[in-house]
N, C-alpha and C positions, 0 to 999 in steps of 0.2 A: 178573268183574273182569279178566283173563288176555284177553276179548274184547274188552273197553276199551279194554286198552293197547295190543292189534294195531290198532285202528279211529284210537285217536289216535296211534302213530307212522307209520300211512299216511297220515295227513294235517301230520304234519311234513315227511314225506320229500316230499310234494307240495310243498311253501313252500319245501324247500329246491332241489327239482329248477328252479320256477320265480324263485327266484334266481341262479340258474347260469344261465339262459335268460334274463334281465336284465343280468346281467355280461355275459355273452358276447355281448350286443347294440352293449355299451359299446366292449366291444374290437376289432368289427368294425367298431366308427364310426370309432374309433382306425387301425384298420388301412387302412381305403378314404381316408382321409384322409392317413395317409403313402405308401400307394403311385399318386396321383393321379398321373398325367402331366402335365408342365408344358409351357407355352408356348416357344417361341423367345426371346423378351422373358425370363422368369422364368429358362431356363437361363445367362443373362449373372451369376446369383451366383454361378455356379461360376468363371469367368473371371478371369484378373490380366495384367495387364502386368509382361514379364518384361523386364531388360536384361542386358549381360552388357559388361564391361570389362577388356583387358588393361593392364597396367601393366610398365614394362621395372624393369629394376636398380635404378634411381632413384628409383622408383613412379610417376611421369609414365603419364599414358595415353597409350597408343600407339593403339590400338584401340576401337573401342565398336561395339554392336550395340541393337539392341532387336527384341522379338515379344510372341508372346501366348502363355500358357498355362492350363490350366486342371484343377481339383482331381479325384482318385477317389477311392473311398472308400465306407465304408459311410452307408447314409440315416442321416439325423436325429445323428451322428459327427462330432466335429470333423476334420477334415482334416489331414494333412501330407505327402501326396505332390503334386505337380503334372506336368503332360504338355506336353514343348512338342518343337518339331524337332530335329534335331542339328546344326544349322546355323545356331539359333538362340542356341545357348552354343559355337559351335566355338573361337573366337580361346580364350576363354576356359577351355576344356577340354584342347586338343589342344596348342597351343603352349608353356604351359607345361610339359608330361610332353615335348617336343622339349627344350625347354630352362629349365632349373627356376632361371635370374634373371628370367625372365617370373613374373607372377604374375594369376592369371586371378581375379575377382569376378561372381557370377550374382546380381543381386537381384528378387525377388517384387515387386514393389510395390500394395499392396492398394489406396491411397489415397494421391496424388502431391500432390492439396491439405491433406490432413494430416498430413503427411510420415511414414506410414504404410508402411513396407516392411522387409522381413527377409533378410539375406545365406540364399541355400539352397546347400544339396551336392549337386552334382551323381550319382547313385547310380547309375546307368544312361546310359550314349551308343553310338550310334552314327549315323559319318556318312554323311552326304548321299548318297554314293555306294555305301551298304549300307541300312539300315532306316528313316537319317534321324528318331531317334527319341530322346530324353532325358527321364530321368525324374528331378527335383529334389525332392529333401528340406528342409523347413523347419527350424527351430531346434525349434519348439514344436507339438504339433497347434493347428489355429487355428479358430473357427468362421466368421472373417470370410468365408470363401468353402463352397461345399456342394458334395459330391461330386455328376457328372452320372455317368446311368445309361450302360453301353453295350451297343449292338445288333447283336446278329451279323449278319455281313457277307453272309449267303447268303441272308439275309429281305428288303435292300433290292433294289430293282427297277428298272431304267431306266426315266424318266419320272418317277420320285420325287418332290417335291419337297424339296431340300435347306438347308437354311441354313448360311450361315459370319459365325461369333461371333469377334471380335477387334480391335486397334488398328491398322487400314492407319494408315500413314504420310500417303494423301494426305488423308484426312478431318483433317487439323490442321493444313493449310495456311493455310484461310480460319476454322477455328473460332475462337470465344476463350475463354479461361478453359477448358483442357485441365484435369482432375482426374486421368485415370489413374485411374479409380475404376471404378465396374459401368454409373452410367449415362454414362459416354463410351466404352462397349462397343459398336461397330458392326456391325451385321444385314444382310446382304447373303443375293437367294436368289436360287433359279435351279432346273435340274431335274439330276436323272444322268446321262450319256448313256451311260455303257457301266463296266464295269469292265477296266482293261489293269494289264498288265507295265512297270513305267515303264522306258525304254531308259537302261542306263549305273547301274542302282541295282540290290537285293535285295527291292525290295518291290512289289505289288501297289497298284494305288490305284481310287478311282473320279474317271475325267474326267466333268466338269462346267462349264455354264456357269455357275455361279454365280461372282459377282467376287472377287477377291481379289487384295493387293497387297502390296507389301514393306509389313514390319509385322501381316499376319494369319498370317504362317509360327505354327505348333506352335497354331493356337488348332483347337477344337473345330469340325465340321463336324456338324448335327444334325438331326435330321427334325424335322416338325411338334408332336412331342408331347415335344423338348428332350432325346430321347436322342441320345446321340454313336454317328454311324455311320462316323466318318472324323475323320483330322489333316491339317489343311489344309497343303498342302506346298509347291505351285509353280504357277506358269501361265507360260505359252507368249503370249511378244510378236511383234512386228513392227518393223523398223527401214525408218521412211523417212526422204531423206535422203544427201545424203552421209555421206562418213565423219567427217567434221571437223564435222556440226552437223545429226548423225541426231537423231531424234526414237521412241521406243520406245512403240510402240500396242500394246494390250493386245486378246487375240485372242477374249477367252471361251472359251478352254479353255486347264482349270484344271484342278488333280489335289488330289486330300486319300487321304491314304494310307489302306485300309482297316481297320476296329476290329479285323477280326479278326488283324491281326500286335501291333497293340496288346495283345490280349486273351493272346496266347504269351507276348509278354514278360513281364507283368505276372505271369502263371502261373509263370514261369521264374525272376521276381524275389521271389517270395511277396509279392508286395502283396495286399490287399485290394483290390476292388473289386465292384461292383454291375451286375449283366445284365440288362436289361430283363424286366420279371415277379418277382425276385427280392423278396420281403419281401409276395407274396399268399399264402403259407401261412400267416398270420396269418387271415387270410380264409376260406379253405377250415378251418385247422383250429377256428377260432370257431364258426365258420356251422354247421360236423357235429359241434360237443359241444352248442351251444347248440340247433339241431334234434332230437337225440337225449333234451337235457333236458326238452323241450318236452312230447314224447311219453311220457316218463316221468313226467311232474309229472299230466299227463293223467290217466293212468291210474292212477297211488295218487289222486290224488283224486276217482274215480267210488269207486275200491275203499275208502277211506274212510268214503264217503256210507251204504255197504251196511248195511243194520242185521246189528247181532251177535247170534250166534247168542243165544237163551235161556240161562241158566244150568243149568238141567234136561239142555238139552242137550248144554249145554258138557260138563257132568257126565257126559250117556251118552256122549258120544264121548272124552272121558279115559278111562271104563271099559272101554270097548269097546278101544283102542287101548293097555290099559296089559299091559307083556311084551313089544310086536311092536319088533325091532330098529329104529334110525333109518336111511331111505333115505341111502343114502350116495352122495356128491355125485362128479359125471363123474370121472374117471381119465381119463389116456395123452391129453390134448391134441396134438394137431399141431402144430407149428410151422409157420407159412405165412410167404407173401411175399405180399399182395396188395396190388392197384394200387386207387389213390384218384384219382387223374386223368390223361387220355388215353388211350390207346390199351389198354389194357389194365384201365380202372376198373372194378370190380366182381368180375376174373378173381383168384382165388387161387392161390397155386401153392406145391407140398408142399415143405418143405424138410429132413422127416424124411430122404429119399433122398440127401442131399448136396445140395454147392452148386449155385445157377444164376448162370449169366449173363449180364445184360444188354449188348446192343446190336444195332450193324445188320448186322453179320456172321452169315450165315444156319448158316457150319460151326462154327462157334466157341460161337454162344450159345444157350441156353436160352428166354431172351424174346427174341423179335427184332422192330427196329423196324425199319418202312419206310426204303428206302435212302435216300428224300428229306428223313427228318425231321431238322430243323435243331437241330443242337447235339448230336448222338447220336452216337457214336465209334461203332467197329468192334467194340470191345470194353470198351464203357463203363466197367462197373463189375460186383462178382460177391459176390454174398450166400448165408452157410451162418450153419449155426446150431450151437455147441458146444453140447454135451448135458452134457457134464463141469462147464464151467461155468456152464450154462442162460443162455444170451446168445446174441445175435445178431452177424455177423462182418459190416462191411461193406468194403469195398474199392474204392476208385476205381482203375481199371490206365494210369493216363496217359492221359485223356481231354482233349482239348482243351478243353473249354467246364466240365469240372469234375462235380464231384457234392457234394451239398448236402445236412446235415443240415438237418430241420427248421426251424431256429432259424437259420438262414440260416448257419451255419459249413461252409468249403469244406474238403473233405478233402486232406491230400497224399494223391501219387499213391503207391500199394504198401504205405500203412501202415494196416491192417487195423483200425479203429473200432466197439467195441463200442455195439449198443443193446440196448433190453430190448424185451419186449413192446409193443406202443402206440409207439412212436418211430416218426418218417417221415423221407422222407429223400426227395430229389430229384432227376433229371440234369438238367441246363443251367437248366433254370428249370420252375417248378411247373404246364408242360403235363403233364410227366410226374412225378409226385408216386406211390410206394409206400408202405406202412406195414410193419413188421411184426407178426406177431402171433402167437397163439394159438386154436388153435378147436378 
C-alpha cells in the first residue's frame, strides 16, 4: 500500500511539474510580447505636442511658443511625466519667477482635433545655455501616450541610423486638417556623424544629418527599433542674402542632446524610467523555472512508471530498516552570489567571507567587469549576507545607469535592500543578471 502511494504521488508531482512548464510558456509569450522592440512609426505613441504661453498682469498674451515632447515611464504603465527642451517652455518658466505679474501656461495636447489637452507642471528646467532640458508633469497619469525606451549613449555609433520624431513648424505650411495628434507626428532620418560638446552649453549631444526644425525642439531622437538615443535640440543655418531680406538655409547639421544626461537627470529627479533590455527577466526568469520543470516532470514520471516493490518486500525492507536513525538532511549551506547572465553566468561566489563587490574598478571590486562594458560604474553595487538576520544585503553605490531588482524596481543609491534566497537582481540592464542563493 505505502508503495502505492509513493508510485502515485510521483506521478502527481509530474502533472504538476508539467503545469508549471505550461504556465511558464504563457508568461514567456507574455513577456517577448511586451518587450518587442518597436518601429520608428509605432514610437510616435509616445509623442505630444507641447505649447507653452506667457500672459502679462492683464492676462493678455504677450508671448507663445510651441515644440514636441514625449512620455517615460514604465512599459505597459500609464504615463505622467513628459520630456521636452528648456527652451521649449522658457518664456513660460523663466519670466515669470523674474517677475511674478507674468504668468506662464505649458499645455500637453494629446489631440488638437478633439480638443484633447492637459495644462502640465513644469518639475524639472534647465536652460538652453546649461542642459536645455525640462521635464513636465500632468494633472493625472494618462494612458493616451506610452513611455519610449531609453539607450545609453556609449552603444550608439557613428553612421547609425537615426530618426527624429516631432511637429516642425514647416510641415503645416501646405498641410490641411492639422490634428496635433500621433498621426501628424513627423519622421525625419538621417545618420550620426560624430558625438561633440556643444559650444556655449553644459551638455554633450550627437551631430547629425538628420532634419529638423523649429518646432521638433524637446522631441525624441530614436534608432531603428524606436528606443530614444537623444533630445532633438538645434541645427545650424545659413543666411543668404542681404541683411534687410536674408533668407536662412538649413545646413544638415543638427544636434539632439545625448540620453545619457537625460538618463542623470531622471536618476537625480527619481522618476521612473525604462533602459533598453529592461522588463527581459520576465524571459530569462520564465524560460529557467519552466526548463527546470520540464526536467523535473520528466523524471517523477519515468520514476512513476517503475513498478513497486512487492509487499513481501516492502515488508523485508521495513524489517530490515526498523531501529536505524533517519539520514538527516544537509546542514551549514553557503550563501552565494551567482551570476545568471554575462560575463560571469554560471560563476558562484562565497558570500560566507563577507561582502563583494561589483564593478569595473579592478582596486575596489571583488567581481570585475571589463572597462568597456556599457552601463557598468566603477563601483556599481556591493552584496553581503546577514547571518543574524538570514538575508541578503544589496546596495546600489551611486551608479549611473542604476541596479535593478528582478521585478524591474530600481534601487536608490546607498540604501541597503534586503532579498532572500532565489531573488535576482540586475546592473543597467539583464546583460548582467545575478541571483542569490544558497548551496
Amino acid at each position: 500500500m505505502e508503495a502505492k502511494k509513493k508510485t502515485s504521488a510521483k506521478k502527481v508531482l509530474a502533472i504538476v511539474m508539467f503545469c508549471v512548464v505550461a504556465l511558464s510558456c504563457v508568461l514567456c509569450g507574455i513577456a517577448a510580447v511586451g518587450t518587442m522592440s518597436m518601429t520608428p512609426a509605432q514610437a510616435r505613441n509616445g509623442v505630444a505636442y507641447v505649447e507653452q504661453v506667457l500672459y502679462d498682469a492683464s492676462g493678455s498674451p504677450v508671448a507663445a511658443g510651441s515644440g514636441t515632447c514625449w512620455a517615460v515611464g514604465k512599459p505597459g504603465e500609464p504615463v505622467e511625466y513628459f520630456i521636452t527642451n528648456g527652451h521649449v517652455v522658457q518664456y513660460a518658466y523663466v519670466i515669470p519667477k523674474q517677475d511674478p505679474s507674468y504668468r506662464g501656461n505649458v499645455t500637453v495636447v494629446y489631440s488638437g482635433a478633439e480638443n484633447d489637452f492637459v495644462d502640465a507642471q513644469i518639475v524639472y528646467y534647465s536652460g538652453p545655455s546649461e542642459k536645455d532640458i525640462a521635464i513636465l508633469k500632468v494633472p493625472s497619469p494618462t494612458d493616451k501616450r506610452i513611455p519610449l525606451s531609453l539607450r545609453p549613449s556609449d552603444t550608439v555609433q557613428p553612421g547609425e541610423t537615426a530618426y527624429a520624431l516631432g511637429f516642425p513648424g514647416v510641415s503645416d505650411t501646405l498641410a490641411e486638417n492639422i490634428r496635433y495628434d500621433v498621426e501628424d507626428v513627423t519622421i525625419t532620418d538621417g545618420i550620426i556623424s560624430k558625438r561633440v560638446s556643444v559650444t556655449g552649453t553644459e551638455y554633450e549631444a550627437f551631430q547629425m544629418n538628420v532634419d529638423i526644425n523649429p518646432g521638433n525642439s524637446g522631441g525624441p531622437l530614436v534608432d531603428a527599433a524606436g528606443n530614444v538615443i537623444g533630445v532633438n535640440t538645434s541645427g545650424l543655418v545659413t543666411q543668404i542674402g542681404s541683411t534687410e531680406q536674408s533668407v536662412e538655409i538649413g545646413t544638415s547639421v543638427n544636434y539632439a542632446s545625448v540620453a545619457d544626461q537625460l538618463i542623470r537627470i531622471l536618476d537625480e529627479e527619481r522618476i521612473e524610467y525604462t533602459l533598453v533590455g529592461e522588463g527581459n527577466w520576465m524571459l530569462y526568469t520564465f524560460g529557467a523555472v519552466g526548463s527546470v520543470a520540464l526536467i523535473l516532470g520528466i523524471v517523477f514520471l519515468i520514476a512513476g512508471r517503475k513498478n513497486a516493490p512487492s509487499a513481501a518486500a516492502a515488508g523485508a525492507a521495513g524489517g530490515s530498516s526498523a531501529g536505524k536513525p533517519a539520514k538527516s538532511s544537509p546542514a551549514g549551506r553557503k550563501p552565494v552570489l551567482r551570476g545568471v547572465t554575462g560575463r560571469y553566468a554560471g560563476q558562484s561566489f562565497d558570500l560566507s567571507k563577507g561582502k563583494v563587490t561589483l564593478g569595473r574598478d579592478p582596486n575596489r571590486c571583488n567581481i570585475v567587469f571589463d572597462k568597456n562594458t556599457p552601463g557598468i560604474s566603477g563601483t556599481h553595487c556591493e552584496v553581503s549576507y546577514d547571518a543574524n538576520n538570514d538575508c541578503f544585503l544589496l546596495t546600489d553605490n551611486g551608479s549611473t545607469y542604476g541596479t535593478f531588482l528582478g521585478n524591474g524596481k530600481k534601487l536608490p543609491a546607498s540604501v541597503p535592500e534586503k532579498l532572500a534566497a532565489g531573488d535576482t537582481f540586475y546592473l543597467c540592464d539583464n546583460a548582467n543578471r545575478f541571483l542569490v542563493a544558497k548551496e
